[in-house]
C-alpha positions in Angstrom: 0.0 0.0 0.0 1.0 3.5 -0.7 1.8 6.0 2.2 0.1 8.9 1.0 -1.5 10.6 3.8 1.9 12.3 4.5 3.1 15.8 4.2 4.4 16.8 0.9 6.6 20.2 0.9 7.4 20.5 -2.5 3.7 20.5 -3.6 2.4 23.0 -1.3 5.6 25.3 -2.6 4.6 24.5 -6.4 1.2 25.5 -5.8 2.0 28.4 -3.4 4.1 30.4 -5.8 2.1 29.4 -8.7 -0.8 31.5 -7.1 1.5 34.4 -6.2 3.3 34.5 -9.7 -0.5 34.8 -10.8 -0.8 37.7 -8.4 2.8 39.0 -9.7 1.8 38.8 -12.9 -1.7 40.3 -13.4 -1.7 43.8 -14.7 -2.3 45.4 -11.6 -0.4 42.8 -9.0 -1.5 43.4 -5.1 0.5 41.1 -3.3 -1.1 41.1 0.5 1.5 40.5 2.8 -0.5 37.9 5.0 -0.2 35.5 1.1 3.6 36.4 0.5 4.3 35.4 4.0 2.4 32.0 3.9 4.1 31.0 0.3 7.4 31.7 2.2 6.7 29.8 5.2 6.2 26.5 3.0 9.6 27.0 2.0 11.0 27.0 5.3 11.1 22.9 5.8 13.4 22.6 3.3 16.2 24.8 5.0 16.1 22.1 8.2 16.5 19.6 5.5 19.8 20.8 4.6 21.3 20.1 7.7 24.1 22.9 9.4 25.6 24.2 6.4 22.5 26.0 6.1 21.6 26.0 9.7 22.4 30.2 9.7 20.3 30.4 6.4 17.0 28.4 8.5 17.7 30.8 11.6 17.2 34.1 9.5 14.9 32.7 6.9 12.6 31.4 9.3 12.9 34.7 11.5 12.3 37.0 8.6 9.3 35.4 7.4 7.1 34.9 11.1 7.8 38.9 11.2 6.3 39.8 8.2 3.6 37.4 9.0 2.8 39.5 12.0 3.6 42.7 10.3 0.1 40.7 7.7 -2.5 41.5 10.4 -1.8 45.5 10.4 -0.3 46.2 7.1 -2.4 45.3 3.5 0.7 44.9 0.7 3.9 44.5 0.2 4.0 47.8 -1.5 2.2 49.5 1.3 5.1 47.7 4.0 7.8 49.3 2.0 6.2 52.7 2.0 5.8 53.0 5.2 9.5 51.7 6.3 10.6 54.7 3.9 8.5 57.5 5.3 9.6 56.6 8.5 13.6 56.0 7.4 13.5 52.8 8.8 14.5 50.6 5.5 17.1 49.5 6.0 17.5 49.5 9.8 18.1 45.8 11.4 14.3 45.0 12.1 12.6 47.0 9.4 10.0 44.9 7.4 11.8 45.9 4.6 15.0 44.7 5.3 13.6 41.1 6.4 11.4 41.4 3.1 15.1 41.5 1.3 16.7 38.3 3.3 13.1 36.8 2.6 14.0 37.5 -0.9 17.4 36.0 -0.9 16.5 32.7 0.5 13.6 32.4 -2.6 16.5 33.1 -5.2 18.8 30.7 -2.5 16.2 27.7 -3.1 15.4 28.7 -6.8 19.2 28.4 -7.3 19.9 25.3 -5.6 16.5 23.1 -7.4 17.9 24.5 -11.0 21.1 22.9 -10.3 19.5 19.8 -8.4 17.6 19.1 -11.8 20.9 20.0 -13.3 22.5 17.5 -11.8 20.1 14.5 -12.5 21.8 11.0 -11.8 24.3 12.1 -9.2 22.8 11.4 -5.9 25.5 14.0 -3.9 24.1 17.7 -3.2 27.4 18.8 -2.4 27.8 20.6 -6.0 24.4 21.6 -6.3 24.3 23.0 -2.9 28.2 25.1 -2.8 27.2 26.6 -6.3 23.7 27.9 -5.2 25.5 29.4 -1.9 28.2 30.7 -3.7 25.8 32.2 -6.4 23.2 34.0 -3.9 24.8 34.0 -0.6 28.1 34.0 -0.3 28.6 37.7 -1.8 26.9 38.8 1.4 28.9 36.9 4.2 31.9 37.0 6.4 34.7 35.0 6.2 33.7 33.4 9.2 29.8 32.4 7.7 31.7 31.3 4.5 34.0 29.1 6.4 31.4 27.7 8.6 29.3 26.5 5.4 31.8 24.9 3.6 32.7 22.5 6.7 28.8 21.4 6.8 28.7 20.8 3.0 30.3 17.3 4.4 26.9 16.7 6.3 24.6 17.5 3.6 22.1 15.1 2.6 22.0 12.7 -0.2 19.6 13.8 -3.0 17.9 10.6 -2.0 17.7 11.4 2.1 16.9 14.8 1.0 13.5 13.5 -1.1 12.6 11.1 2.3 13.1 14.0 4.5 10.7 15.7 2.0 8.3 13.1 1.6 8.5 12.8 -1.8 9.6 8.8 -1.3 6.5 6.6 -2.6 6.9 3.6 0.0 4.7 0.3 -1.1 5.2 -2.3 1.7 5.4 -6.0 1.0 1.9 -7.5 2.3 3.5 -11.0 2.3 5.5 -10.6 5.4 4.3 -10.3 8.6 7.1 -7.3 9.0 6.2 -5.0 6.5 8.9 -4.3 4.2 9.6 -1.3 1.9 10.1 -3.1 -1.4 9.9 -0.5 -3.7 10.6 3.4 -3.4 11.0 6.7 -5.0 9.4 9.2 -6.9 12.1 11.5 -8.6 10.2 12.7 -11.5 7.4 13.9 -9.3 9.9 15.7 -6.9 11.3 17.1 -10.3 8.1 18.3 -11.6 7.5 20.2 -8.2 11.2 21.7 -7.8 11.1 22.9 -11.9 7.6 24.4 -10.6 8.7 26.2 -8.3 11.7 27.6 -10.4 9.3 28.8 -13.2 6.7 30.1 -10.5 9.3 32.3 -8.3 11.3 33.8 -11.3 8.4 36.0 -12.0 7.8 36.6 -8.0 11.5 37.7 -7.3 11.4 40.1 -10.3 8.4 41.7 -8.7 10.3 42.1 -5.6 13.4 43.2 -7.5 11.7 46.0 -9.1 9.9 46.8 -5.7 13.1 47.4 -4.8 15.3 48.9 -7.9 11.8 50.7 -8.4 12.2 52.9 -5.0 16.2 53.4 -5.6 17.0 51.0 -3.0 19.0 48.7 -4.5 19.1 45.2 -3.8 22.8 44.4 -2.6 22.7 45.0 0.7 
């Protein structure tokens, strides 16, 4: 029998950020915070996954993202969060929604990075290449010598691609009904964890370029 009453991540990301690039992406886009900050949250699971190479990039990520869904029961939009953090010269002080809106940012182009060079890498079962490219591509420009050196020594307890997709739930267990142990006699289900990762790589392009812009848009730049 299948075990299909279990959590799946990478679905609720697809489907999350295929409804906000929808939003992104409609002539007028309103992104209400309270939906950006939900979407984001799915994401967070995956971090933990990664093990403590990317136990800094959990801690901030997951941070960033519970205050911006508090900041959703008194402020509407995105765009409305930002203007408000500039009136009041806040933007880029350590706690301004805006700021945390930015690291939110970074860890979307983080995962975006890392599942384009997952599917990249189809056949080889490591992360370790997958996972030091994506860092070095997104956040590594914007750490210390000590944050860099503190990644590279946990690259050596990442996951394999295959312990990532069981952390994940995206293994398809069917259990041998002939023994009286049950025993897992078939597993796996790449392509589907494929189909969900390249979803969410087509889905959040369109969303970061909204941010991007919210950004460049407001002369605030985007490296900081």
């Amino acid at each position: 029998m299948a075990d299909s009453n279990a959590e799946r991540p990478l679905r609720k990301i697809s489907t999350a950020f295929k409804e906000l690039a929808a939003t992104v992406s409609s002539p007028s886009p309103e992104v209400s915070v309270a939906q950006f900050s939900h979407a984001c949250s799915l994401v967070s699971p995956l971090f933990g996954c990664l093990g403590i190479a990317f136990k800094f990039a959990q801690m901030d990520y997951v941070a960033k993202v519970e205050d911006l869904a508090k900041a959703s029961s008194s402020v509407s939009t995105l765009v409305v969060m930002m203007e408000r953090d500039i009136e009041a010269n806040c933007v880029r002080k350590a706690g301004s929604h805006t700021r945390n809106l930015l690291r939110v940012k970074r860890g979307l182009d983080m995962v975006k990075a890392l599942f384009e060079e997952i599917i990249a890498s189809e056949g080889n079962n490591s992360l370790k290449d997958p996972a030091s490219k994506s860092y070095d591509q997104v956040f590594r420009p914007h750490h210390g010598w000590v944050i860099q050196k503190a990644v590279a020594l946990g690259m050596c307890a990442l996951p394999t691609r295959s312990q990532l997709l069981t952390m994940l739930n995206e293994e398809v267990r069917t259990y041998s009904m002939s023994n009286p142990v049950f025993k897992i006699i078939n597993s796996g289900n790449k392509a589907e964890a494929k189909i969900h990762m390249q979803s969410y790589v087509n889905a959040s392009a369109p969303v970061i370029a909204y941010l991007d812009n919210l950004f460049l848009s407001r002369q605030l730049g985007i490296d900081w």
